[in-house]
KOLVEX-86140 format. One record per residue (C-alpha): chain; y, z, x; residue in three letters. Coordinates in steps of 0.001 Angstrom, whole numbers, plus 500000, padded with zeros to 6 digits. Layout:
REM residues N
SITE  kette       Y       Z       X  rest
SITE      A       Y       Z       X   ALA
...
***
This chain:
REM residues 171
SITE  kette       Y       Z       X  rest
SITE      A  208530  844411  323267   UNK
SITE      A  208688  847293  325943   UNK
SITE      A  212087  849158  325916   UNK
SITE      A  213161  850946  328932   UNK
SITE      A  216232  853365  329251   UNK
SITE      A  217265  855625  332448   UNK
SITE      A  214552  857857  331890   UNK
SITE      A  212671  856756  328917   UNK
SITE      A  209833  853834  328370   UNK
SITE      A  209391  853053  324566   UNK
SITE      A  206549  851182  324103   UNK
SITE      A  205015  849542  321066   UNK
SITE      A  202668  851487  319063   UNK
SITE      A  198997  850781  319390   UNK
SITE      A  195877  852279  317985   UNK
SITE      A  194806  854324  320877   UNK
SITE      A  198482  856178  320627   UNK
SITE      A  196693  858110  317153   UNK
SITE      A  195883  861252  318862   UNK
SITE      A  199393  861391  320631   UNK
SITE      A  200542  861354  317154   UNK
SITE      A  198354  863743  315564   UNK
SITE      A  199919  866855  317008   UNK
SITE      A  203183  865742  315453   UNK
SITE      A  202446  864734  312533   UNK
SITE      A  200366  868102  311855   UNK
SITE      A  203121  870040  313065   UNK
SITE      A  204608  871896  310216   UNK
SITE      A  207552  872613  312086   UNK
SITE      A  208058  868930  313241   UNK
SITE      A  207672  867647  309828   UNK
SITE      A  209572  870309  307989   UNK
SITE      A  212523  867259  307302   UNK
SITE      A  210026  864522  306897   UNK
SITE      A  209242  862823  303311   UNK
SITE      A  205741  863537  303892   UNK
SITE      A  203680  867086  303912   UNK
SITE      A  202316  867438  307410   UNK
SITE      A  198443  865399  308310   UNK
SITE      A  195713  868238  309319   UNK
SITE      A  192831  864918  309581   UNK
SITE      A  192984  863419  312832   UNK
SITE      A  191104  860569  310926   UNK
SITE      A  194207  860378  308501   UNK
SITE      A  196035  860156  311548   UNK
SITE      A  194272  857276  313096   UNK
SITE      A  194001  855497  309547   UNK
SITE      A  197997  855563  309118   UNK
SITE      A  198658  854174  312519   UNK
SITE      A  195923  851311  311669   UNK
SITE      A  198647  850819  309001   UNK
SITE      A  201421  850238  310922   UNK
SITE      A  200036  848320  312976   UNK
SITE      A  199478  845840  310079   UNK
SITE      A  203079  846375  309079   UNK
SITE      A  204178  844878  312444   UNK
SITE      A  201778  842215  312674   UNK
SITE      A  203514  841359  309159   UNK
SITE      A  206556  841679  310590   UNK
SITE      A  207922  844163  308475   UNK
SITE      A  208192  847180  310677   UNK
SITE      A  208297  848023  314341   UNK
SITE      A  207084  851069  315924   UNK
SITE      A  207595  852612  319189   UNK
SITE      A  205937  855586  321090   UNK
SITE      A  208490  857239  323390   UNK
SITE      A  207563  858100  326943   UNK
SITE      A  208654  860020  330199   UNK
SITE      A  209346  856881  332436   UNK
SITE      A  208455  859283  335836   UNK
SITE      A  205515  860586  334224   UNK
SITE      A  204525  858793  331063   UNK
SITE      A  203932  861758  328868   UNK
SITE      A  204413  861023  325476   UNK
SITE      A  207766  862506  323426   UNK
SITE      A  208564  861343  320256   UNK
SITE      A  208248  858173  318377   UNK
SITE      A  210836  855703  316596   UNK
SITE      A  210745  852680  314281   UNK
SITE      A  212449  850398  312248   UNK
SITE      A  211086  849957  308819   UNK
SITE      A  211853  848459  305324   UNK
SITE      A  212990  845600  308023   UNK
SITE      A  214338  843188  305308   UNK
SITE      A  214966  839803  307178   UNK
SITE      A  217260  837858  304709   UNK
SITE      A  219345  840625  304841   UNK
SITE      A  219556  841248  308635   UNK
SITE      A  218510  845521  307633   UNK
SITE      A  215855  848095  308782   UNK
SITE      A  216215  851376  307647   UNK
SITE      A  216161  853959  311329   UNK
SITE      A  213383  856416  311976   UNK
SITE      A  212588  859112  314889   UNK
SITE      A  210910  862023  315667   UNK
SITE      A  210364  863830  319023   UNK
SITE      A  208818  866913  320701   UNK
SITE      A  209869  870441  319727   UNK
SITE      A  209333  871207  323148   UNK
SITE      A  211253  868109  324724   UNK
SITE      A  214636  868712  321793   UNK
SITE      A  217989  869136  323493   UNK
SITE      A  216900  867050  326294   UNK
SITE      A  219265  863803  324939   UNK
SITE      A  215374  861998  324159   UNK
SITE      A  216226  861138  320817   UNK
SITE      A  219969  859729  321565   UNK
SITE      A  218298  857758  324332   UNK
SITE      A  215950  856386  322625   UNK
SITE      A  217978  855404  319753   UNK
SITE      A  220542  854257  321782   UNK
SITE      A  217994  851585  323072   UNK
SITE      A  216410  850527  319564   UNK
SITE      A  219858  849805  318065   UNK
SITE      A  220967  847517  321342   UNK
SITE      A  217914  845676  320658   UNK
SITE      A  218768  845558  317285   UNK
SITE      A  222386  844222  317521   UNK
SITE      A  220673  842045  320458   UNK
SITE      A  218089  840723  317901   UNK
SITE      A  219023  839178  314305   UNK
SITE      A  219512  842666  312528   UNK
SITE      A  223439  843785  311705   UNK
SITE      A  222908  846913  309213   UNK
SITE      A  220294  849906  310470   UNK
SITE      A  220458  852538  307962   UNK
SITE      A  219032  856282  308311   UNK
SITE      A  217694  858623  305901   UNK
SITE      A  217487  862582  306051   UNK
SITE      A  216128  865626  304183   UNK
SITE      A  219609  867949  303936   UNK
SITE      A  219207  870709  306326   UNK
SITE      A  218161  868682  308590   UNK
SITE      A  221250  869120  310951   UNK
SITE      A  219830  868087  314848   UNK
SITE      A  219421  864412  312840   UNK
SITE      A  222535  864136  310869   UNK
SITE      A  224534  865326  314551   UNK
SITE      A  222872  862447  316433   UNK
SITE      A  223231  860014  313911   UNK
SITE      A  227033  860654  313605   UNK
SITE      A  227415  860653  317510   UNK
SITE      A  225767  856825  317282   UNK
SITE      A  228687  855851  315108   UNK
SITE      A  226542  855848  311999   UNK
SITE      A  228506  857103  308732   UNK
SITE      A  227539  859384  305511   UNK
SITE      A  227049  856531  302684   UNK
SITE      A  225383  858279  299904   UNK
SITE      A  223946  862251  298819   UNK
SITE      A  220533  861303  297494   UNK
SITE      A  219909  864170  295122   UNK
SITE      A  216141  864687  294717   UNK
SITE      A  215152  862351  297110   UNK
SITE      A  211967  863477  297941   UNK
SITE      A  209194  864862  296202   UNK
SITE      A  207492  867365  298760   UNK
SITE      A  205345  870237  298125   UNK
SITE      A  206134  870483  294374   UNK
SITE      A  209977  870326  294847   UNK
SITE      A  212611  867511  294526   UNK
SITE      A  214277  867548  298174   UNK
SITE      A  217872  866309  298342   UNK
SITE      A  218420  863947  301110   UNK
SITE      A  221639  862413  302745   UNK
SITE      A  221803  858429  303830   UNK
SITE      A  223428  857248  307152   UNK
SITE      A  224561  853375  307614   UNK
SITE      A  225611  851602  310955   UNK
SITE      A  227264  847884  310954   UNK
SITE      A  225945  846436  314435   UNK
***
């Protein structure tokens, strides 16, 4: 399903999107608060879109690219995964352009996955980040999502244990 805000087009992922992705996901900088050690193989790239693609075809995740409407350059990217249907949850993830941040991208585009959440069958979206990672926590908290649990350790990323803070929102 295509998503469309005031100035943004989210669209769902497909497997030509892998090379939009690849400068993101091999951005140090970008993924600096992600659980994952940034991707320097385009092919690794290409490989883990192939596998969410799968996941949505299975129904457990969906994922978005995020466009300019007026231009359709590519932005950022969101998705709901860990969707868990008896439970009406999906755990909340985004990511967009250093050089787009403090544009309101990011609010926007979140703004329009959890309307389509609350519009669909899901009532609880939860959100997970890496603590430092203070642009994330601020938007979340603006969206009316609230500190539920300090995840100590969290994440194990480049040889350390990574503390991490989770966000929850009742639709």
């Amino acid at each position: 399903m295509i998503l469309e805000t005031e100035r943004l087009t989210l669209k769902p992922l497909v497997a030509e999107d892998a090379p939009l992705i690849y400068p993101f996901l091999s951005d140090p900088e970008l993924m600096a608060h992600w659980d994952r050690a940034p991707l320097e193989d385009p092919d690794e790239v290409a490989a883990c879109v192939v596998g969410q693609i799968e996941d949505m075809q299975a129904g457990a995740a969906l994922y978005w690219t995020i466009r300019l409407s007026a231009t359709g350059d590519f932005v950022g990217a969101c998705e709901f995964v860990e969707i868990d249907e008896r439970r009406h949850r999906a755990e909340l993830r985004f990511i967009v352009a250093r050089e787009s941040w403090g544009r309101g991208y990011a609010h926007e585009a979140v703004t329009a996955l959890l309307a389509h959440a609350a519009a669909s069958d899901l009532k609880h979206v939860i959100a997970r980040t890496q603590v430092g990672d203070a642009r994330a926590e601020k938007l979340l908290e603006r969206l009316g999502f609230k500190g539920a649990a300090y995840l100590k350790g969290q994440v194990d990323r480049d040889g350390e244990r990574r503390d991490g803070r989770l966000f929850d929102l009742e639709l």
